[in-house]
C-alpha positions in Angstrom: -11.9 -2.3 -14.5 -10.8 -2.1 -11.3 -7.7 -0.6 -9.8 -5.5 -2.6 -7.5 -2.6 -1.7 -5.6 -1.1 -4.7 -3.1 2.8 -4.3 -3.4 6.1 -6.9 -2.6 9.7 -6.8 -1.4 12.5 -8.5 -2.9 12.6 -11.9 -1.7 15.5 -11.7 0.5 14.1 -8.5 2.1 11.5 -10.7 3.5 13.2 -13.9 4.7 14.1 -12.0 7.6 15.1 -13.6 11.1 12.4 -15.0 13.3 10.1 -13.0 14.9 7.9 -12.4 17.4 6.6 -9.0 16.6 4.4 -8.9 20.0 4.3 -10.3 23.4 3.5 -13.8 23.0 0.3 -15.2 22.2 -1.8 -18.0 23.4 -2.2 -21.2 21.4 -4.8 -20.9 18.9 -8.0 -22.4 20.7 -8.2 -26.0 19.9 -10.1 -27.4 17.1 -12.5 -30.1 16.3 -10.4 -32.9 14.7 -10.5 -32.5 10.9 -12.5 -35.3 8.9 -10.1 -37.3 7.1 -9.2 -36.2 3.7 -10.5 -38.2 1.3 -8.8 -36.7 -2.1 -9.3 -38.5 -5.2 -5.8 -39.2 -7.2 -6.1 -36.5 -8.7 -8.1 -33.6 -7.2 -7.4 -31.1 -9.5 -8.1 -32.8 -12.8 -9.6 -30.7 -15.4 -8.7 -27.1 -13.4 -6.6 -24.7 -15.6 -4.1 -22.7 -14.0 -1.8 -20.2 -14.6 1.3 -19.6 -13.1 3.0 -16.8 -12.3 5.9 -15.2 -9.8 7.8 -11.9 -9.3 11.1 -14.0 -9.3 11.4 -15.1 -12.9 11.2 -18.5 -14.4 15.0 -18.6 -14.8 15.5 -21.1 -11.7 19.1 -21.0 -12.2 21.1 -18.5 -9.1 22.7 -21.2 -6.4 20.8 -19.7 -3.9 17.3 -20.7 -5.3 15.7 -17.3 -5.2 15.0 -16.7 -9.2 12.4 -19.1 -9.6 12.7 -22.3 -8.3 9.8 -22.3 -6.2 7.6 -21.8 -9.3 9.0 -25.2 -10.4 8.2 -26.9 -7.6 4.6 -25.7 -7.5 4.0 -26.5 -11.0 5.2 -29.9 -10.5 2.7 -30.4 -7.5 -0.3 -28.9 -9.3 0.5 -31.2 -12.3 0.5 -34.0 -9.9 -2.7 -33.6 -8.7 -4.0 -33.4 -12.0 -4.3 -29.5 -12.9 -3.5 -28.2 -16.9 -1.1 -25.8 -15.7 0.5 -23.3 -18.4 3.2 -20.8 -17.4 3.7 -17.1 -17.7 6.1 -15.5 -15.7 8.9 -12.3 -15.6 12.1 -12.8 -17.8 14.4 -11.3 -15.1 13.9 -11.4 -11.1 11.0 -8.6 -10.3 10.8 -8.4 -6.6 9.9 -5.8 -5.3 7.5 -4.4 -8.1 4.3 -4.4 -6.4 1.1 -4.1 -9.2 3.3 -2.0 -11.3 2.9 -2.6 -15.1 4.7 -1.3 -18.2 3.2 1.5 -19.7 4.5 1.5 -23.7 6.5 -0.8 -25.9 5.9 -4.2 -26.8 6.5 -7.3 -24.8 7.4 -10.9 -26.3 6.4 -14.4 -24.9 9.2 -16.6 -25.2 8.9 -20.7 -24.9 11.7 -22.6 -22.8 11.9 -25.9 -24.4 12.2 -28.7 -22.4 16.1 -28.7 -22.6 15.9 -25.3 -21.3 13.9 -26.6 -17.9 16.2 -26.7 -14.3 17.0 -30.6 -14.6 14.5 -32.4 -12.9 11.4 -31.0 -13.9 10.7 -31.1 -17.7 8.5 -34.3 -17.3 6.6 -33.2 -14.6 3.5 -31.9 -16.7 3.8 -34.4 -19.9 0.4 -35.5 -19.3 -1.5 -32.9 -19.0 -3.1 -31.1 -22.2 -0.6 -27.8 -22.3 2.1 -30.2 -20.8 3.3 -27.3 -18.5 4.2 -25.0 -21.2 6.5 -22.4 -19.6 7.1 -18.9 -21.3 8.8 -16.0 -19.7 8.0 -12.4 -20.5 10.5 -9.8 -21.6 10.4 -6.1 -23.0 11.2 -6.4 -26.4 10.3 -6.8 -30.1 12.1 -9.4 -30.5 13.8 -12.8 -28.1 14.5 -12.3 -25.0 18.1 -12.5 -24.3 20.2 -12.8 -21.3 20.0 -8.8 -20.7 16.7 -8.4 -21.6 14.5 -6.1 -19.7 11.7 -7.7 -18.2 8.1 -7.9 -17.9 6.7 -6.8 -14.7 5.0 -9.7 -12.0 1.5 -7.3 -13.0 2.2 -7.8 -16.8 2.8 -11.2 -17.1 -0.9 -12.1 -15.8 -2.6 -9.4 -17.7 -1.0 -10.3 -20.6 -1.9 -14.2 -19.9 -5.4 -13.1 -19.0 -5.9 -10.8 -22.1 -4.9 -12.9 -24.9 -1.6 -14.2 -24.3 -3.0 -17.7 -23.3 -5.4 -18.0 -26.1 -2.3 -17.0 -28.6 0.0 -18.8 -27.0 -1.5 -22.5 -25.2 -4.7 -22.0 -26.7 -7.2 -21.8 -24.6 -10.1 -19.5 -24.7 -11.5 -18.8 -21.8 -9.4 -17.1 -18.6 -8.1 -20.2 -16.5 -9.9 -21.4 -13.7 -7.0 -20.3 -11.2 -4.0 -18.0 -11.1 -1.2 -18.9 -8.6 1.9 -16.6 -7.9 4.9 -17.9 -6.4 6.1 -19.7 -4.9 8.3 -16.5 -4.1 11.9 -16.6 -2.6 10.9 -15.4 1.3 7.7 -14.8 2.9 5.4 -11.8 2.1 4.3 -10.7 5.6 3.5 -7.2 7.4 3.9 -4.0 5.6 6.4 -5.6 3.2 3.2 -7.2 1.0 2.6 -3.3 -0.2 5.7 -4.1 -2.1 4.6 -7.6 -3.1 5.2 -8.7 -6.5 4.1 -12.2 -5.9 0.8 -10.5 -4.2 0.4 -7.9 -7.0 0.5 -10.2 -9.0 -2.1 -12.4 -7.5 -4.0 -8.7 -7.4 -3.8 -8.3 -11.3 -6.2 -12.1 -11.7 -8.7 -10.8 -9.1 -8.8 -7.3 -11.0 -9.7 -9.6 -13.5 -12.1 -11.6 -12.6 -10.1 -14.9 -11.9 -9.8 -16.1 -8.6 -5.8 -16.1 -6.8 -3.7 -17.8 -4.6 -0.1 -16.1 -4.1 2.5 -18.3 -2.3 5.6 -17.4 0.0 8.2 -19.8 1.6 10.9 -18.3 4.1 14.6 -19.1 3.9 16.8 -20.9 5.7 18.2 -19.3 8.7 20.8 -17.7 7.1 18.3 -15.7 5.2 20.6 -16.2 2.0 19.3 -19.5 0.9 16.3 -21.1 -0.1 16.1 -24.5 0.3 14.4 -26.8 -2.1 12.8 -28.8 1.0 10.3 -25.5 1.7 9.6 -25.3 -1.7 8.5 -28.6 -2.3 7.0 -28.8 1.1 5.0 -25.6 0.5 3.9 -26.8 -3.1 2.7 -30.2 -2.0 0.5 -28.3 0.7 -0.7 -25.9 -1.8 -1.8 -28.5 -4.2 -3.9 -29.9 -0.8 -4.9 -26.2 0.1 -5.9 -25.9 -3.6 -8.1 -29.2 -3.4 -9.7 -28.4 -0.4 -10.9 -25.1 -1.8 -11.9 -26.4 -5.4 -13.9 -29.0 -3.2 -15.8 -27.3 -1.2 -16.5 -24.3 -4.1 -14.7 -21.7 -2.2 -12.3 -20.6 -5.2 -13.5 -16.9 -5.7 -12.6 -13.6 -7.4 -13.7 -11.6 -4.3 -10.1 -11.8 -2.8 -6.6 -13.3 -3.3 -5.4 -15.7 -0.2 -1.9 -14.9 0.7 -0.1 -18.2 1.7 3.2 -18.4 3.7 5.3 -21.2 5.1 7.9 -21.5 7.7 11.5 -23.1 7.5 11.2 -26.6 7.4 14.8 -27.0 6.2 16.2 -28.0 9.4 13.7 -30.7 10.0 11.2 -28.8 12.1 7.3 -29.4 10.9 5.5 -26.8 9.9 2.7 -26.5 12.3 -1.2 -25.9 11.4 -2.5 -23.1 9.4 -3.5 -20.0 11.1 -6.4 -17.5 9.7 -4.4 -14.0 10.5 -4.4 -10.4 8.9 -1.8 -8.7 7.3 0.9 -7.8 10.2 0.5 -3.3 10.6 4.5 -3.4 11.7 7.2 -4.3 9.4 10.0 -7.1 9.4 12.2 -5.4 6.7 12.4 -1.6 5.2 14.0 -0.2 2.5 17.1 2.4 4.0 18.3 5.8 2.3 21.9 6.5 3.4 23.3 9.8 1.8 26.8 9.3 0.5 29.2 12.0 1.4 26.6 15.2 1.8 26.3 14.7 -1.9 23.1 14.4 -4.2 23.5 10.1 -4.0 21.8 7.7 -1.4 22.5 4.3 -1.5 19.8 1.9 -1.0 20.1 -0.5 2.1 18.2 -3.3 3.4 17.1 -2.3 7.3 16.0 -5.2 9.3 13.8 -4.7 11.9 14.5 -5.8 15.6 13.9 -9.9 16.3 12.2 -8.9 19.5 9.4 -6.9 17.8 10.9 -3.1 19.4 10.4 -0.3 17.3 14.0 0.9 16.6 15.3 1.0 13.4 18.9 2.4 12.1 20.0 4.9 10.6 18.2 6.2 7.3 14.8 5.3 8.7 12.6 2.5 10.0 11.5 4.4 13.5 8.5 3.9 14.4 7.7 1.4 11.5 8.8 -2.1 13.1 6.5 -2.5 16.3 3.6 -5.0 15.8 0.7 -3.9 17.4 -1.9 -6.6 15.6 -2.1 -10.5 17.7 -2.9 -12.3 14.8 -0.3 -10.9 12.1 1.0 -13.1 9.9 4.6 -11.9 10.9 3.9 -13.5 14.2 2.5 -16.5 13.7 4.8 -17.4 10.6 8.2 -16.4 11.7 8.0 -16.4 15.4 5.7 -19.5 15.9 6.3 -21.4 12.9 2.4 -21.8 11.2 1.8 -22.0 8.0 -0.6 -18.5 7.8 -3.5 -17.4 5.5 -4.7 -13.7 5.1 -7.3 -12.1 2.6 -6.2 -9.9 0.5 -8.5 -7.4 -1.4 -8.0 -4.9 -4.7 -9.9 -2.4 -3.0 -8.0 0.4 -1.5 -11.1 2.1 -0.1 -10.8 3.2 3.4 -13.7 1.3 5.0 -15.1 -0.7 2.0 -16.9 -4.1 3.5 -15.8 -7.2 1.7 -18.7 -8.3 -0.9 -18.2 -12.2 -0.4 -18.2 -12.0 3.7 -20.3 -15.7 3.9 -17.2 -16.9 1.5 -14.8 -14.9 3.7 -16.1 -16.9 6.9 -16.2 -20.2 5.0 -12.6 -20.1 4.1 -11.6 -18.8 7.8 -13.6 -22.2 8.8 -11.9 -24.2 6.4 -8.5 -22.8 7.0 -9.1 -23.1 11.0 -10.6 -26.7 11.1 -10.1 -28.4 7.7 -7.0 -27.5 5.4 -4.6 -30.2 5.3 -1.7 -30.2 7.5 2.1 -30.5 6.6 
């Protein structure tokens, strides 16, 4: 079994302002134009999936960020003809990383269709699980409002190690897991603290290949509109295709997806192969209260023209970019939609096994993926 360790922030950590964490860069180097895309109806038809998230499947704050984005990605998967099936945290778990629960029992609770954000409950009343969605809680018995929650880790291990066989029967691991789509992109140092990408981590630990997806705010950074969720899911479903078409869906490694703000009208522009940015856009602050024993903990937000000053309680030294293709760069301060690898192993130095695949999907990513 192996042991994985790729973290998350909380969701508004992340949708932080705009950035250009380095000098500017020159335009990717242009492409071959892309074959047309000739999808079938329904592209997906026959793949199972399961569906996870780090910010809960409760879809109900005002500002979007406890699991609406999940809803919209299950509602594009469905439409392009995947069995989808639902397992996800009771409570918002940003933040948690690959963190799981060590003791006690957990329960796998149903929402009926009543229960579903309006809009959404037919969205998945064709396919053969018909979108079941269950949330996760620590308990022995329901899961009520103030129930403690299953971690982003737990849900998918639990799917993957009986909970989908018990509970939408099937009896084999799904053909797919997807995470997100997660209130605020997952970029730089902050996906250490992923949930959405741990959680992606636990299926590859597994065996089961991952995608986990992350849509920025608005520019407020408060809100998350609806528009780059369902622009981000309809992609994905595309992205998804694409991969599934060309047999590039593998176990090796997770693919980390972000998206830009498209809330104010802007396109996103074509998807970039980067790395995982080594600076950071957000850190987590530690302000003592009074000399005392107590420190609060404070959201620092690094500088919007990449320097590398923090404030007070920390972040020195932490914010500078120093990589050209980070994802930090290309998502927030050039607006791409951007792809990274991300592996389980934590091994200084350790090759990736599946480097033909690896190149593949940097081709197909590059030249071929769909564009918004």
């Amino acid at each position: 079994m192996r042991t994985s360790l790729v973290l998350s922030t909380a969701a508004a950590l992340l949708a932080a302002t705009a950035l250009g964490a380095t000098a500017p860069l020159p335009a990717p180097a242009p492409a071959p134009a892309p074959a047309p895309a000739h999808y079938p109806a329904k592209p997906l038809s026959g793949l199972r999936v399961l569906l996870s998230n780090d910010d809960s499947m409760q879809a109900a704050k005002a500002a979007n960020s406890d699991g609406l984005g999940l809803y919209e990605l299950r509602r594009a998967m469905c439409a392009a003809g995947a069995d989808v099936v639902v397992m996800a945290p009771w409570q918002v778990q940003s933040g948690k990383g690959t963190a799981v629960t060590n003791g006690g029992t957990l329960t796998v609770q149903r929402r009926t269709a009543a229960e579903l954000p309006a809009g959404y409950a037919d969205d998945c009343a064709s396919a053969p699980a018909r979108g079941a969605v269950f949330g996760v809680c620590v308990s022995a018995g329901p899961c009520e409002k103030d129930t403690p929650s299953a971690t982003p880790a737990d849900t998918v291990k639990l799917a993957l190690r009986g909970g989908l066989r018990a509970k939408a029967g099937w009896p084999d691991a799904p053909d797919l897991v997807l995470t997100g789509i997660n209130s605020g992109p997952n970029v730089s140092a902050n996906v250490n603290d992923s949930g959405t990408v741990g959680a992606a981590v636990a299926a590859i630990d597994q065996g089961v290949p991952a995608v986990a997806f992350s849509s920025s705010g608005d520019a407020t950074n408060t809100y998350f509109p609806r528009e780059n969720y369902r622009a981000h899911a309809e992609f994905g479903a595309r992205f998804v295709a694409g991969l599934r078409a060309r047999s590039l869906l593998t176990p090796a490694f997770a693919l980390k997806v972000d998206y830009p703000d498209v809330s104010a009208g802007r396109r996103a522009k074509a998807p970039v192969w980067t790395r995982v940015g080594d600076g950071a856009v957000a850190y987590h602050a530690y302000r003592q209260r009074g000399g005392g024993d107590s420190f609060d903990i404070t959201l620092g937000l690094c500088p919007a023209d990449g320097g590398d000053g923090g404030s007070e309680g920390g972040g020195e030294g932490e914010c500078a970019e120093g990589r050209a293709d980070a994802d930090s760069t290309w998502l927030l301060g050039k607006g791409h939609v951007t792809v990274a690898p991300i592996t389980w192993d934590r091994t200084y130095g350790t090759p990736v096994d599946a480097r033909r695949t690896l190149r593949r999907i940097e081709h197909y990513v590059t030249y071929e993926a769909p564009r918004s």
